[in-house]
Structure formats: C-alpha cells, structure tokens
C-alpha atoms as a printed R data frame, in Angstrom:
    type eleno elety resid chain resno       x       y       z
1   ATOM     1    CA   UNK     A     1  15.372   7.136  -8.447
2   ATOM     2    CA   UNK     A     2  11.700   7.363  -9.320
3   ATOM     3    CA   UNK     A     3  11.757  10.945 -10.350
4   ATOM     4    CA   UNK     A     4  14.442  10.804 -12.242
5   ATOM     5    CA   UNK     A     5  12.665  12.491 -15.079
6   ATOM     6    CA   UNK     A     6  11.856  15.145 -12.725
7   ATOM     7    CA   UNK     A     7   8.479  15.322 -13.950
8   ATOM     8    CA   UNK     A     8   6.546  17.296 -11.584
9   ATOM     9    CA   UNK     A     9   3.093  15.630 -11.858
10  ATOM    10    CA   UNK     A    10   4.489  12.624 -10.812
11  ATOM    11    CA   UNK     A    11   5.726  14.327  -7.674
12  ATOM    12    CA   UNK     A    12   2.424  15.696  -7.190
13  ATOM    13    CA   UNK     A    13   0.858  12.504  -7.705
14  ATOM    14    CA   UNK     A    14   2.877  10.496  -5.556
15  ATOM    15    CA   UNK     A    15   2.176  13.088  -2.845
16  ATOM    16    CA   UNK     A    16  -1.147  13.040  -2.862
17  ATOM    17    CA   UNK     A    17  -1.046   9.023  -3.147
18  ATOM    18    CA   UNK     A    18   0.947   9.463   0.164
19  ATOM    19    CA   UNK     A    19  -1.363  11.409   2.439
20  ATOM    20    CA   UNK     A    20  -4.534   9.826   0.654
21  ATOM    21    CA   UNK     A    21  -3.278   6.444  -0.025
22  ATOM    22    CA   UNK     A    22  -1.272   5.696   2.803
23  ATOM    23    CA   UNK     A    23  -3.897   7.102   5.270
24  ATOM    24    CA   UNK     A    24  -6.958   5.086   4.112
25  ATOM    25    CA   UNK     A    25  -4.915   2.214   3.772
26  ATOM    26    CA   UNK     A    26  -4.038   2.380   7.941
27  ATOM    27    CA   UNK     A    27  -7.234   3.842   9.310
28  ATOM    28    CA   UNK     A    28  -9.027   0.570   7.113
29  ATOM    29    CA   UNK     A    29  -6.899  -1.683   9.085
30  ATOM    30    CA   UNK     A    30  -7.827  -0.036  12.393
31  ATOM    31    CA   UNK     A    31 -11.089   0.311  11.330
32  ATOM    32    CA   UNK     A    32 -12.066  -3.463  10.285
33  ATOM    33    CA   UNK     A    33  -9.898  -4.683  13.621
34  ATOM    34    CA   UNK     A    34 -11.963  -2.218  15.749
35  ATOM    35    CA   UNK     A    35 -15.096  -4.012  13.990
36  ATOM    36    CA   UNK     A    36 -13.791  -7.155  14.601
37  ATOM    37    CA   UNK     A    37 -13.196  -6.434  18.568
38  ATOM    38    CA   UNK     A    38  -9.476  -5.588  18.857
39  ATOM    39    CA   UNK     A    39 -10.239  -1.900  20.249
40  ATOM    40    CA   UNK     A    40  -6.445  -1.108  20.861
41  ATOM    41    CA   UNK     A    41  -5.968   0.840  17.590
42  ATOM    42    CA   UNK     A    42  -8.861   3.010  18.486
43  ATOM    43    CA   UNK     A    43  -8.038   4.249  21.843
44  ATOM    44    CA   UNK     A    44  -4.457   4.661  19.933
45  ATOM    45    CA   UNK     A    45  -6.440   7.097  17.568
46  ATOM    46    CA   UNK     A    46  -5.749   5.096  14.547
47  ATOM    47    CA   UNK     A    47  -9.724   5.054  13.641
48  ATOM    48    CA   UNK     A    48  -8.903   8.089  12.103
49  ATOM    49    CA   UNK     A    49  -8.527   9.965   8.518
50  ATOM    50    CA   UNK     A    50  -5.925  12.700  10.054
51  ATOM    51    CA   UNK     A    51  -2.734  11.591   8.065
52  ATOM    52    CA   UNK     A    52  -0.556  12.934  11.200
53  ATOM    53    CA   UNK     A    53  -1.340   9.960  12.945
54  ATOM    54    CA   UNK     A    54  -0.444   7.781  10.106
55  ATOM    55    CA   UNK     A    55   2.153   9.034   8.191
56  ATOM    56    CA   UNK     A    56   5.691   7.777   8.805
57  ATOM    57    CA   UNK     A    57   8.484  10.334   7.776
58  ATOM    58    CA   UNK     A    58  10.966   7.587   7.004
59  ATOM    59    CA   UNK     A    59   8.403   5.859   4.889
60  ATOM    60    CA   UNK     A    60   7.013   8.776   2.858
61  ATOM    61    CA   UNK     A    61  10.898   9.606   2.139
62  ATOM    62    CA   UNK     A    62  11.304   6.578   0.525
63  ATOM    63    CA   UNK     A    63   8.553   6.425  -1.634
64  ATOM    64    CA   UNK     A    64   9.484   9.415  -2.925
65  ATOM    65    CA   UNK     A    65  13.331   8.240  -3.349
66  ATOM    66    CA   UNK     A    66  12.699   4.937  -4.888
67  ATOM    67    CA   UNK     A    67   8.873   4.422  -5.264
68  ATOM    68    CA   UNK     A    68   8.267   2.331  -2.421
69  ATOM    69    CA   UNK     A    69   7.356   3.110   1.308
70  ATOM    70    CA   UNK     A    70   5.568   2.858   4.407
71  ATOM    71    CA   UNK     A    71   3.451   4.454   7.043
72  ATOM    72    CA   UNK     A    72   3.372   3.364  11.229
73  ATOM    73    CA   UNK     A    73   2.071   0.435  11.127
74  ATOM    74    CA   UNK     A    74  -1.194  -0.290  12.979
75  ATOM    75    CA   UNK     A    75  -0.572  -2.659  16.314
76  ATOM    76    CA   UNK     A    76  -3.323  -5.483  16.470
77  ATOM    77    CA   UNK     A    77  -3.790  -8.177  18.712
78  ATOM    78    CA   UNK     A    78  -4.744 -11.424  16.820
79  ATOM    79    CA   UNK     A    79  -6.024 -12.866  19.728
80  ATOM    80    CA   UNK     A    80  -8.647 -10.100  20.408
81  ATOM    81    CA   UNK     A    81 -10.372 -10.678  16.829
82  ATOM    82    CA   UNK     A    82 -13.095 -12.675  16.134
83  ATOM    83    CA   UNK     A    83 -13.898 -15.025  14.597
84  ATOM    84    CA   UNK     A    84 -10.341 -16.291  15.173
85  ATOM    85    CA   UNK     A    85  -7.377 -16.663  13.545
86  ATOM    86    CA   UNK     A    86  -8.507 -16.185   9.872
87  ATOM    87    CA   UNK     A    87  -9.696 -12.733  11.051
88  ATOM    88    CA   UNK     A    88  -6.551 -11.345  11.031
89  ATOM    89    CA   UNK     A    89  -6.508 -12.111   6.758
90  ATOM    90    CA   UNK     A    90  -9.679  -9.359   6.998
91  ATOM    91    CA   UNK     A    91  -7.443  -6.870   8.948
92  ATOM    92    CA   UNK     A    92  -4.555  -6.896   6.425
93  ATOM    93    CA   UNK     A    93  -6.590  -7.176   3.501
94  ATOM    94    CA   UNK     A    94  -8.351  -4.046   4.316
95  ATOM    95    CA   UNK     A    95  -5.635  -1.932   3.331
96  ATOM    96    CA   UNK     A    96  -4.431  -2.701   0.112
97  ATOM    97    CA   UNK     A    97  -8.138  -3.257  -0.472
98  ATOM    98    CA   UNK     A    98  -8.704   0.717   0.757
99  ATOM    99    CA   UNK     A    99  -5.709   1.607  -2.210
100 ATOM   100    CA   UNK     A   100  -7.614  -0.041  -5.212
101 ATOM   101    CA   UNK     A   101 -11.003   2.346  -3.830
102 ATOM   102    CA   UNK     A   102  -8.609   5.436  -3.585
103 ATOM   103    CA   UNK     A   103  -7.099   4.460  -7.027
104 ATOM   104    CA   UNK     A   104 -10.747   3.849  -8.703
105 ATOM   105    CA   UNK     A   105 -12.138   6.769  -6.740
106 ATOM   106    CA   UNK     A   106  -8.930   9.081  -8.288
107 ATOM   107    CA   UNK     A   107  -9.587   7.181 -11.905
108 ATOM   108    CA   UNK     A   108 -13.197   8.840 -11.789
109 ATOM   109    CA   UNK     A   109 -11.521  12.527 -11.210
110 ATOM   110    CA   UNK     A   110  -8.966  11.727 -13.868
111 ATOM   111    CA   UNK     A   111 -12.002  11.200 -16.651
112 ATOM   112    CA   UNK     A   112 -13.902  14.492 -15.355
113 ATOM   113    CA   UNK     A   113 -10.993  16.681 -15.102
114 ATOM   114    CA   UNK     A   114  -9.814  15.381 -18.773
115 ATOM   115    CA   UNK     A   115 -13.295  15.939 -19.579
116 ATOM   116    CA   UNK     A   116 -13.390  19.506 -18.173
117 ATOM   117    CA   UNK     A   117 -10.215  20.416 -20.286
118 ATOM   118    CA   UNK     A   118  -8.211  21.363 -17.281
119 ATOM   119    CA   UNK     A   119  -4.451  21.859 -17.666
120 ATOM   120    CA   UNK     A   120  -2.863  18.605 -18.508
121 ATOM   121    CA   UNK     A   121  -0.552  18.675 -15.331
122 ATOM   122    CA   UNK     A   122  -3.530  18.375 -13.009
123 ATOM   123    CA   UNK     A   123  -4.510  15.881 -15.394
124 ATOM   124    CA   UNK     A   124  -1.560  13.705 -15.342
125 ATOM   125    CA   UNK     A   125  -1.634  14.168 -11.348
126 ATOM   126    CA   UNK     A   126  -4.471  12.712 -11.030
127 ATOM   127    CA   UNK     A   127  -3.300   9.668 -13.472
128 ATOM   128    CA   UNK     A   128  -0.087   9.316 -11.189
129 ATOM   129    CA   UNK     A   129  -2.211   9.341  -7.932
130 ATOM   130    CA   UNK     A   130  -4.535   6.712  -9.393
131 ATOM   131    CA   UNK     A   131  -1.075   4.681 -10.522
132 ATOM   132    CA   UNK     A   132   0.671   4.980  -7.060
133 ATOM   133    CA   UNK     A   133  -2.465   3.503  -5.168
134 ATOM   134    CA   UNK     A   134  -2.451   0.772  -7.355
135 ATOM   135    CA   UNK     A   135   1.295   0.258  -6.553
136 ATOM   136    CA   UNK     A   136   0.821   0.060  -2.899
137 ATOM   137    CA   UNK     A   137  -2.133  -2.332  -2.802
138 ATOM   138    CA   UNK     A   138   0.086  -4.849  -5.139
139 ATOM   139    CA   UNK     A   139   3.050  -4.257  -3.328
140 ATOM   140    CA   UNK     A   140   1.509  -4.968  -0.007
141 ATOM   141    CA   UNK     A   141  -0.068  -8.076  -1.226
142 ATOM   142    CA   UNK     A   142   3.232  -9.621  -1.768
143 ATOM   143    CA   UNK     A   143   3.234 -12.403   0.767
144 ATOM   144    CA   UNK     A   144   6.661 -11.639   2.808
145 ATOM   145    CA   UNK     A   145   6.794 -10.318   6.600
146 ATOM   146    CA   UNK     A   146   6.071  -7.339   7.719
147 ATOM   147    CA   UNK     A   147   4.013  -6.937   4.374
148 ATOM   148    CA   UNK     A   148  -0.075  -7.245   4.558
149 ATOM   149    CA   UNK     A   149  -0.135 -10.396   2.092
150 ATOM   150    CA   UNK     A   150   1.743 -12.832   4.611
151 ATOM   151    CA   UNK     A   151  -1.301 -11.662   7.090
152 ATOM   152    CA   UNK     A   152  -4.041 -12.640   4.447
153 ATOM   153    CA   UNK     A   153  -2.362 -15.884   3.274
154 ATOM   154    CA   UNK     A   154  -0.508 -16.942   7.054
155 ATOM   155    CA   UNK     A   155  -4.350 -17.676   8.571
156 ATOM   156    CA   UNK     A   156  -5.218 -20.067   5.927
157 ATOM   157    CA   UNK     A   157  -1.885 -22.134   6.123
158 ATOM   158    CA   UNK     A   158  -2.128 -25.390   8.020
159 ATOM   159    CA   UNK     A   159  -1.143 -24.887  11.874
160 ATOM   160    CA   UNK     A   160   2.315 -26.761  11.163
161 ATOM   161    CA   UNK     A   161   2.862 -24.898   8.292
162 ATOM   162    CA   UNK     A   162   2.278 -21.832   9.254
163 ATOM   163    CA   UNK     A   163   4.349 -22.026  12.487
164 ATOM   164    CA   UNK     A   164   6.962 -23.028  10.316
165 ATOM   165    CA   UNK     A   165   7.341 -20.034   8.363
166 ATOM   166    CA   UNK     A   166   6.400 -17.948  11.205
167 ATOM   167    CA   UNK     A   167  10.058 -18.860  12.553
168 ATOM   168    CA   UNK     A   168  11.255 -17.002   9.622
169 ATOM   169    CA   UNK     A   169   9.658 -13.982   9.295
170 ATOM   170    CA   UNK     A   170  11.974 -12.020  11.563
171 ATOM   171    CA   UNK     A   171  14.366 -12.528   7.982
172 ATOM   172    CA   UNK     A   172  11.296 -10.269   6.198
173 ATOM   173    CA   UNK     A   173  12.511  -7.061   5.766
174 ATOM   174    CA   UNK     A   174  15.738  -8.413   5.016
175 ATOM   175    CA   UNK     A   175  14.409 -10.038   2.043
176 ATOM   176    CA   UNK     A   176  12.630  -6.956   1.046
177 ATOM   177    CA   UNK     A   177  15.318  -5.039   0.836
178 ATOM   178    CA   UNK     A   178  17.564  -7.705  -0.835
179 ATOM   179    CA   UNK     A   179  14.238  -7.516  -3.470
180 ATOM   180    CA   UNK     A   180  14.410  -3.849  -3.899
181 ATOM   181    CA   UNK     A   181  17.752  -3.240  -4.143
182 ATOM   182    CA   UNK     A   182  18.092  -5.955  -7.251
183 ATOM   183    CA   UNK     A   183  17.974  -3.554  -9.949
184 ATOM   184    CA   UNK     A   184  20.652  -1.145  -8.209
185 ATOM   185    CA   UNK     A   185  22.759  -3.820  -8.033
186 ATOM   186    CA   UNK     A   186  22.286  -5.508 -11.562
187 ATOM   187    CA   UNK     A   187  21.499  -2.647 -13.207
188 ATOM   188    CA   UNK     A   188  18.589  -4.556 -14.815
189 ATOM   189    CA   UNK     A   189  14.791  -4.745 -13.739
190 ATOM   190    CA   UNK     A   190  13.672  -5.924 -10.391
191 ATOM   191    CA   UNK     A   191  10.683  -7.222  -9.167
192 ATOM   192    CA   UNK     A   192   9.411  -3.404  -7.981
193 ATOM   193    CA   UNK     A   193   9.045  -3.163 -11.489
194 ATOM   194    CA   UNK     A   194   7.120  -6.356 -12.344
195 ATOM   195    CA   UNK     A   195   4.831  -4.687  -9.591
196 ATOM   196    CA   UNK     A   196   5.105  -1.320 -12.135
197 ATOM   197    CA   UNK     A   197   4.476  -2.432 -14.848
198 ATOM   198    CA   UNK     A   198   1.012  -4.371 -13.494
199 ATOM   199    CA   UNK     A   199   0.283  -0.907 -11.865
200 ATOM   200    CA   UNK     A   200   0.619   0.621 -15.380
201 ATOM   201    CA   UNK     A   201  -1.778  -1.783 -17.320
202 ATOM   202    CA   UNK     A   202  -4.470  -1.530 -14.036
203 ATOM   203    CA   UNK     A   203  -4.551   2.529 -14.031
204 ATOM   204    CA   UNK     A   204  -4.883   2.405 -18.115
205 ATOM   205    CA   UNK     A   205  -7.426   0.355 -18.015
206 ATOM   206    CA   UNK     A   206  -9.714   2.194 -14.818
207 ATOM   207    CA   UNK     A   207  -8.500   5.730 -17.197
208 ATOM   208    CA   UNK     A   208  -9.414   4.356 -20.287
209 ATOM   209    CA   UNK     A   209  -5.861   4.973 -21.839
C-alpha cells in the first residue's frame, strides 16, 4: 500500500496530484482533440479545468491504495481529427505531456516555499505533488491499451502492423493488472516501481535534491 508509512505529506501530495494532475491531464486531451476538429469532448464539457467532470472515484481510490489510477477517460473520434491518423498520437500525448508541466510548475513552488522557510510538511507536499505527476505521465506512456502510449506509438505502426495488435488490445487492462499486481504476488519489485524509481531521480533533479 503506498502509504504504508502513513506519512501525511504524501497523502497530501498525492491529493493534490489527483485533482491537479489528473484534471490537466484530461481537459489537455479534450483540448488538443477540440483543436484538432473532434468537437465531441467539448459539447461533453471536457474542455474544462472543473475536476468534477474529470475525476473518476474508482480511479482516485486506487491511486491512493496502491499508487496508480485513473480519471473518465475522454471519448474521441479518430476519424474526426485532422490531419489523420497520426493525429490521434497528439491527442494522447497531450496528457502525460500536461503532468510533466504540472510536475515542473509544482517543482518551482517546492524551491520558493523551501526558500520561504515554510513548515517542512508543506514543503514535502509540494515535493510529493511534483513526484506523483511525474508518475502519471511515465505510467501513461507505457505503450499497452487503454494507456495513452499505445495511442502515440499505434499511429506510427505500419497499417498491417498496427491492425494486428489492435486485435489484442481488448487483453489491455488485463495485462495491466497482471503488471501491477507482480509485486503482491512475488513479494519482490514490479515494474510500478521501475516507473518509481524514474519518478524519484526526475523530481530530484527539477527540486534540486
């Protein structure tokens, strides 16, 4: 269980990771398809920054349970975008692309409240929120169905090819799942934390740790 250590900065910044994170990573999505003429997620009122219509209660329980998690995803309609198929690699990329701003954006509060002296648990928040965007723009980049990475790398596969795996993507979330619950099951590291542990060296380097 992530908070294990019940350390309540880490709550704090996972929270805040949630609304913040989470949020900007879905209204990019329907933001950039909007742009790219799929208007669906707009009159859906996913062009937004109001975490209600984001946030997935399933999906912020789990990051909080095991460090992973999800919001509603945004619906787009590949064959509305322009300019074809290889828009749909801007769409997902947007997100996890929106995470590493949050993350340098909550870096740059870290250094000025550290440099203000404040209390270090508002200190340390701000390190975990910084920490937790990083994790969700890696772990969305992996390249397995429903996550945004198989949208960014499926447009640039050969047509054959990429029909190919297409036929297997419905087995996505099972494969997730068989990733995540790995360490449960050995008892040993995963590859969540692989996707940790990069998380860890990106934050102390944007903190200056």
């Amino acid at each position: 269980m992530l908070f294990a250590n019940n350390d309540p900065a880490a709550l704090v910044g996972v929270l805040i990771a949630l609304l913040v994170g989470l949020t900007f990573h879905e209204f990019s999505h329907a933001f950039v398809a909007d742009q790219l003429g799929d208007h669906r997620p707009r009159a859906l009122g996913r062009v937004s920054l109001n975490p209600i219509h984001h946030i997935d209660p399933m999906g912020a329980l789990m990051v909080v349970l095991v460090g992973f998690g999800w919001a509603k995803p945004v619906p787009i309609n590949p064959a509305a975008l322009r300019p074809g198929r290889r828009a749909m690699a801007l769409v997902a990329a947007a997100g996890p692309i929106a995470n590493v701003a949050v993350a340098v954006v909550a870096a740059v509060v870290f250094r000025l409240l550290d440099a203000l002296g404040l209390p270090d648990f508002v200190v340390a928040a701000a390190g975990y929120t910084v920490l937790f965007n990083f994790v969700l723009a890696i772990f969305n980049l992996v390249p397995i169905p429903p996550l945004d990475g198989y949208n960014v790398v499926l447009p640039f596969l050969p047509p054959h090819l990429a029909w190919q795996v297409q036929r297997y993507a419905q087995y996505g979330m099972l494969i997730l799942l068989a990733l995540i619950l790995v360490p449960y099951l050995t008892r040993g590291p995963g590859p969540l934390s692989l996707i940790f542990d990069a998380a860890w060296g990106l934050t102390r380097l944007v903190i200056g740790a």
